[in-house]
C-alpha positions as CSV (number, residue, x, y, z in Angstrom):
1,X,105.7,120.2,-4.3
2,X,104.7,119.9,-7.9
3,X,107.2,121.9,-10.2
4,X,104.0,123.9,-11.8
5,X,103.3,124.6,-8.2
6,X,106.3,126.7,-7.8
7,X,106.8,128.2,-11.1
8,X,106.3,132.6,-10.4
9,X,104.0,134.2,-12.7
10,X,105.7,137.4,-14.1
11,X,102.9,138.1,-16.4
12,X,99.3,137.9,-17.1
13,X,96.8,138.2,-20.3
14,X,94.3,140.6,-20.1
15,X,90.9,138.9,-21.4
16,X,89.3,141.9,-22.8
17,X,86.4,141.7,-24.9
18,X,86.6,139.6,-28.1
19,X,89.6,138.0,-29.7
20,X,87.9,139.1,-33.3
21,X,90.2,142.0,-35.2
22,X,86.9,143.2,-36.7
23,X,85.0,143.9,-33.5
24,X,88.0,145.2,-31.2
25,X,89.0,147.7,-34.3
26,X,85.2,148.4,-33.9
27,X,85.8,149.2,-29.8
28,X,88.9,151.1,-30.2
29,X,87.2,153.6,-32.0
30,X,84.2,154.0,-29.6
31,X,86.2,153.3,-26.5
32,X,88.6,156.3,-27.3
33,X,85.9,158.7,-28.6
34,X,85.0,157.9,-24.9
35,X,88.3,158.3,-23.6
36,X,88.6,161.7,-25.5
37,X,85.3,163.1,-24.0
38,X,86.6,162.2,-20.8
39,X,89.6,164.6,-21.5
40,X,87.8,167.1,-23.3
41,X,84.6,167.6,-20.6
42,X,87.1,167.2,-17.4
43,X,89.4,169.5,-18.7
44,X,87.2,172.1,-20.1
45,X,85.4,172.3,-16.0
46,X,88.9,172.1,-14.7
47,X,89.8,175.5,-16.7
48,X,86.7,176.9,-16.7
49,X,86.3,177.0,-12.7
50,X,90.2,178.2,-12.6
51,X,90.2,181.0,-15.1
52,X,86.7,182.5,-13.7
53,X,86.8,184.4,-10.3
54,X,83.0,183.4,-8.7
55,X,83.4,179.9,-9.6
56,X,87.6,179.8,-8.4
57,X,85.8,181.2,-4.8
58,X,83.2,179.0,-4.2
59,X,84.0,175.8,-2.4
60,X,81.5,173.8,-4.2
61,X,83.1,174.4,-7.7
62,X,86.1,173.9,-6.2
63,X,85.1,170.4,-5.6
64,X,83.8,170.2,-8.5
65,X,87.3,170.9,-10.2
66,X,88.7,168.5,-7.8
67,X,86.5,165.7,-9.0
68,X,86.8,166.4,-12.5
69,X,90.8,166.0,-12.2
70,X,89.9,162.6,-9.9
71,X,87.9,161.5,-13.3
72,X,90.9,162.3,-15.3
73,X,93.1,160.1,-13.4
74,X,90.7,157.4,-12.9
75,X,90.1,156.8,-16.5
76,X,93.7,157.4,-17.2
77,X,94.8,154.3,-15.0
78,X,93.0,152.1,-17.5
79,X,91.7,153.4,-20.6
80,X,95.1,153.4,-22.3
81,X,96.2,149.7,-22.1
82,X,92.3,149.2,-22.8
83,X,93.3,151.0,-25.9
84,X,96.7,149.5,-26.6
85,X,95.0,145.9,-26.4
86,X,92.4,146.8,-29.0
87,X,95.4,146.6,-31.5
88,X,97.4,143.7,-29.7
89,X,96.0,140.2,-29.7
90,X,98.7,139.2,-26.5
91,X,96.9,141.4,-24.4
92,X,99.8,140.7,-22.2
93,X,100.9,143.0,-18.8
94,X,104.0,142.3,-16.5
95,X,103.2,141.6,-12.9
96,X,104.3,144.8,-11.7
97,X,102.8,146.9,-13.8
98,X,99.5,145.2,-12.9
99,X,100.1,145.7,-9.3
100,X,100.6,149.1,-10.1
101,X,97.5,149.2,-11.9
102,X,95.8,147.7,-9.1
103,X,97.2,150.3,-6.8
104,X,96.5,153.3,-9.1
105,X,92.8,152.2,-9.2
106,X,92.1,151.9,-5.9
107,X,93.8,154.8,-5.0
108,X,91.7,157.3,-7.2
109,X,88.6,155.4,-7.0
110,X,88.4,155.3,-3.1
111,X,89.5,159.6,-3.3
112,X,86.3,160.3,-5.6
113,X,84.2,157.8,-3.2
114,X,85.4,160.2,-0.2
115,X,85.4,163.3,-2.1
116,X,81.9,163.1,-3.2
117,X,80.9,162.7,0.1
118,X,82.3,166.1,0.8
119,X,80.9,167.0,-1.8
120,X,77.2,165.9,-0.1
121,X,78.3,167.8,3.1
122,X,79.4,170.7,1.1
123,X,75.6,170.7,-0.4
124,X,73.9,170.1,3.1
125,X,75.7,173.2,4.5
126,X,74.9,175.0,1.8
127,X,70.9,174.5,2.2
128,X,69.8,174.0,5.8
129,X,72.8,176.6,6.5
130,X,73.1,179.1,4.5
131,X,73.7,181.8,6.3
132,X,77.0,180.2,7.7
133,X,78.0,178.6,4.4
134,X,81.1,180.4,3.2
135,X,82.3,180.5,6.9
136,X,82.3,176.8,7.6
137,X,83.1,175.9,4.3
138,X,86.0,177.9,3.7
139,X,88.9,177.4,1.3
140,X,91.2,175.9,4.2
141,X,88.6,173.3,5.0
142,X,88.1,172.5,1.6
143,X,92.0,172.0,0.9
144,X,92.0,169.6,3.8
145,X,89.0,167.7,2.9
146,X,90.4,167.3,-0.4
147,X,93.8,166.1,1.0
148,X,92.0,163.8,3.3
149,X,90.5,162.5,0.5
150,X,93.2,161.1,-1.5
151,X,95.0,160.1,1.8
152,X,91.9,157.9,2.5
153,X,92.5,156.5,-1.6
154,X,96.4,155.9,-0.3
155,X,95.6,154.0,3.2
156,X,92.9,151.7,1.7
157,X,94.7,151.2,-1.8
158,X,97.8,150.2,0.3
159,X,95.7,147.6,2.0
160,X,94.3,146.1,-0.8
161,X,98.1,146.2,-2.7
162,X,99.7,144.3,0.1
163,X,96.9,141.9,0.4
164,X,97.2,141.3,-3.0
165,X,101.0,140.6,-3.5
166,X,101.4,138.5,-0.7
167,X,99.9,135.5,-3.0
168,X,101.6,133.4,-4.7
169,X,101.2,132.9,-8.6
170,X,101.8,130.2,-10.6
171,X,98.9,128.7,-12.0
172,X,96.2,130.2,-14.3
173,X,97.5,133.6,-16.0
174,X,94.6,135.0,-17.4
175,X,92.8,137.6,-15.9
176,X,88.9,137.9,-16.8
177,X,88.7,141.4,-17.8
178,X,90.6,144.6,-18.9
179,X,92.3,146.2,-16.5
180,X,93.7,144.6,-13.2
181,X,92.0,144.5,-10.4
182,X,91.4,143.0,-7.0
183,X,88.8,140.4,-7.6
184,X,90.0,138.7,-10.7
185,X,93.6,139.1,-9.6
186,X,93.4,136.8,-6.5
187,X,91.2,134.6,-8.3
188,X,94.3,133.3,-9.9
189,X,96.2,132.6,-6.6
190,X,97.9,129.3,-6.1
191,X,95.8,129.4,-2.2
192,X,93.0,129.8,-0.1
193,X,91.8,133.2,-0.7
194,X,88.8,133.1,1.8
195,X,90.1,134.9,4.6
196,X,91.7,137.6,2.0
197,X,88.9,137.9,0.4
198,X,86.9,138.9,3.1
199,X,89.2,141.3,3.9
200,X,88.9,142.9,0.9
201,X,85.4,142.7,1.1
202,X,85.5,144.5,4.5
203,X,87.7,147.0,3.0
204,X,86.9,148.0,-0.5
205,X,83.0,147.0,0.1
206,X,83.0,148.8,3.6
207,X,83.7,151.6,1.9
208,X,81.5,152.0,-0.7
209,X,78.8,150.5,0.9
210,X,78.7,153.4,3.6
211,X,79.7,155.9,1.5
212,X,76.6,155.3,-0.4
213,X,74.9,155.0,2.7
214,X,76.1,158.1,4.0
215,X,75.2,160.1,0.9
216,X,71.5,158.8,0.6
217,X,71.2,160.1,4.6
218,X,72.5,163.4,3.8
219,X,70.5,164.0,1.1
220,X,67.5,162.7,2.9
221,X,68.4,165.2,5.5
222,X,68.3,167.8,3.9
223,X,64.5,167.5,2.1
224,X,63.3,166.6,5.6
225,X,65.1,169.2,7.6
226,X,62.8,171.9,4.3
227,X,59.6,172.1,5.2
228,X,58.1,173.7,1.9
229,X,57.6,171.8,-1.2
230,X,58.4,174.9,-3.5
231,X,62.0,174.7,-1.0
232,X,62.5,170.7,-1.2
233,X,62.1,170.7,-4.7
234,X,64.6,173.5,-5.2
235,X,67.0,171.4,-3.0
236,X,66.1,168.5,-5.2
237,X,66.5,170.2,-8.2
238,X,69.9,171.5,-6.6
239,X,71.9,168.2,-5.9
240,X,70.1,166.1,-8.7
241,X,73.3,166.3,-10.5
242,X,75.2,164.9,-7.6
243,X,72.7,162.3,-7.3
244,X,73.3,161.0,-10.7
245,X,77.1,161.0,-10.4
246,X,76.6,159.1,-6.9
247,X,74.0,156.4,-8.4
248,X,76.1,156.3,-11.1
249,X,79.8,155.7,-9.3
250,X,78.7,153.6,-6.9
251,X,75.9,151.1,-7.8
252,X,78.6,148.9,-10.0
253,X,81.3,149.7,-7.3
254,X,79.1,147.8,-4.5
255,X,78.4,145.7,-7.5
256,X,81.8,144.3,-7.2
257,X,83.5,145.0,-4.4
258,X,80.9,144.5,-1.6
259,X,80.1,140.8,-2.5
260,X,82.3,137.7,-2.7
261,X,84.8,137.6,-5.6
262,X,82.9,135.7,-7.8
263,X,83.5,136.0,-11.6
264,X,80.3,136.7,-13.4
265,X,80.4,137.7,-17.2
266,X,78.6,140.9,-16.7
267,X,81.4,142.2,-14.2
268,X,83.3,143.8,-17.5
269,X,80.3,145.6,-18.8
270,X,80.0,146.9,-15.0
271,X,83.7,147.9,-15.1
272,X,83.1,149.9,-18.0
273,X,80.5,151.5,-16.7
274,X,82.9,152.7,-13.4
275,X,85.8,153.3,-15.2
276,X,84.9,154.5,-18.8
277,X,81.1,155.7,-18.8
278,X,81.2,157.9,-15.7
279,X,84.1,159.6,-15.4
280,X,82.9,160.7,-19.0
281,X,79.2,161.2,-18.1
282,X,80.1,163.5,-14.8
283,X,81.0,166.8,-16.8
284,X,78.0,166.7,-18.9
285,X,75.9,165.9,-15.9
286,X,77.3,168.3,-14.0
287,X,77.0,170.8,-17.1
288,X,73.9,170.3,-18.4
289,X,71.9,170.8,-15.3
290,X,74.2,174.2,-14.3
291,X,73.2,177.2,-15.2
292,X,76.4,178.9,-14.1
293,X,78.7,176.6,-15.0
294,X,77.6,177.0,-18.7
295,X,77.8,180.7,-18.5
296,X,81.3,180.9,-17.1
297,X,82.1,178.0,-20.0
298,X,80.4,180.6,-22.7
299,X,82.1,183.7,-21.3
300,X,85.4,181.6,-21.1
301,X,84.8,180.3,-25.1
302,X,83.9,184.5,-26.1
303,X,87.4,185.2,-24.6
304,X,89.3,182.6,-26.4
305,X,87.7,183.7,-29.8
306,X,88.1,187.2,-28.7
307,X,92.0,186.6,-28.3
308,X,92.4,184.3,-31.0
């Protein structure tokens, strides 16, 4: 065996975006005006549906404050070292920590793919049933749907961890893109990655594939199950913002996860869009087309310039 063949990668670089100071001092800026949003919009639903008692009771905004921590944590796993880089030309990050990375992200991702669709079935009970709405969806169901969903996150994040570091590395080092991730990651194997690969696929694309699929049925179901058109545009009207975050979320996750692992140059502006954009995007959505959550967030500001 060839001695590069059995030297052990304990690092890689990160490619990032440009290897000009200029332009990356340029990104920093805008990518942590981004990453500050995130903080600021997340945390602001997160108190808001805690500190008011209609919006604490109702399962849906319950949810809501459930996603808005997932988009917290999903941003968090790599917005920071995106940041970090911006001012570091090694770009450099130990093998472990981008297995951890890789673990993080898959984790929190696959918890917002399942939690959103609870957050379709919490929508479809609340319009073709809403006479029995508060009763099924009660605050005990909605603790173990949330639970289930990050225990779905841990099962298939697991999988796609010990899938991944049962390569071997000791070729190539640099990873095409900012953060760790499955597909770039076992591009830089020292083996034949088919048959992982399409287990991966089967996994992570599965996933999000159905998701998605399940979703769009739901949603379907629910304007063909109203028979007036003053009552299917209400109900349109009703889950548009969910609609948005779903399109949003996962469109670039099939992107690519639910294809082979192919590098194409537009995967990092898709990656930002995933991991930056929306988690940053969902609060104002979610905002902007909520009449109530907007009034709890001005009653909410009145009381903090009240006390202040």
């Amino acid at each position: 065996m060839d001695k590069n063949q059995t030297k052990v990668l304990t690092e890689f670089v990160l490619a990032g975006f440009s290897q000009t100071s200029s332009i990356e001092a340029g990104l920093f800026v805008l990518f942590l005006f981004f990453y500050v949003s995130t903080w600021v919009g997340n945390v602001l639903i997160m108190v808001t549906v805690a500190s008011n008692n209609y919006l604490n009771t109702s399962p849906m905004y319950f949810l809501l404050g459930n996603l808005s921590f997932l988009d917290l944590c999903y941003s968090t796993v790599t917005t920071p070292k995106l940041l970090t880089d911006f001012l570091d030309n090694e770009k450099l990050i130990s093998y472990d920590q981008c297995i951890v990375q890789l673990f993080f992200l898959h984790l929190v991702g696959a918890a917002e793919m399942f939690l959103l669709t609870v957050m379709a079935y919490d929508r479809y009970v609340a319009i073709c049933r809403p006479l029995h709405y508060t009763t099924v969806m009660s605050r005990g169901l909605c603790c173990v749907l949330v639970a289930a969903s990050w225990m779905g996150g841990f099962v298939h994040s697991t999988v796609q961890t010990i899938l991944t570091i049962h390569l071997p590395f000791c070729g190539p080092n640099q990873v095409d893109n900012f953060f760790c991730d499955v597909p770039p990651v076992i591009k830089l194997a020292c083996a034949d990655t088919f048959v992982t690969e399409l287990l991966m696929i089967s996994n992570s694309g599965l996933i999000s594939t159905s998701s998605f699929v399940v979703l769009v049925s739901s949603y379907t179901t629910i304007l063909l199950k109203i028979r007036s058109k003053e009552g299917r545009l209400k109900a349109l009207s009703t889950c548009a913002s969910h609609l948005m975050v779903v399109t949003l979320f996962f469109g670039p996750c099939i992107f690519i996860y639910a294809r082979p692992f192919s590098v194409f140059s537009v995967d990092k502006m898709v990656a930002v869009l995933y991991n930056v954009i929306t988690p940053m995007l969902n609060p104002l959505i979610y905002t902007l087309r909520n009449q109530e959550v907007k009034s709890a967030i001005r009653k909410l500001w009145v009381k903090l310039i009240t006390f202040s």
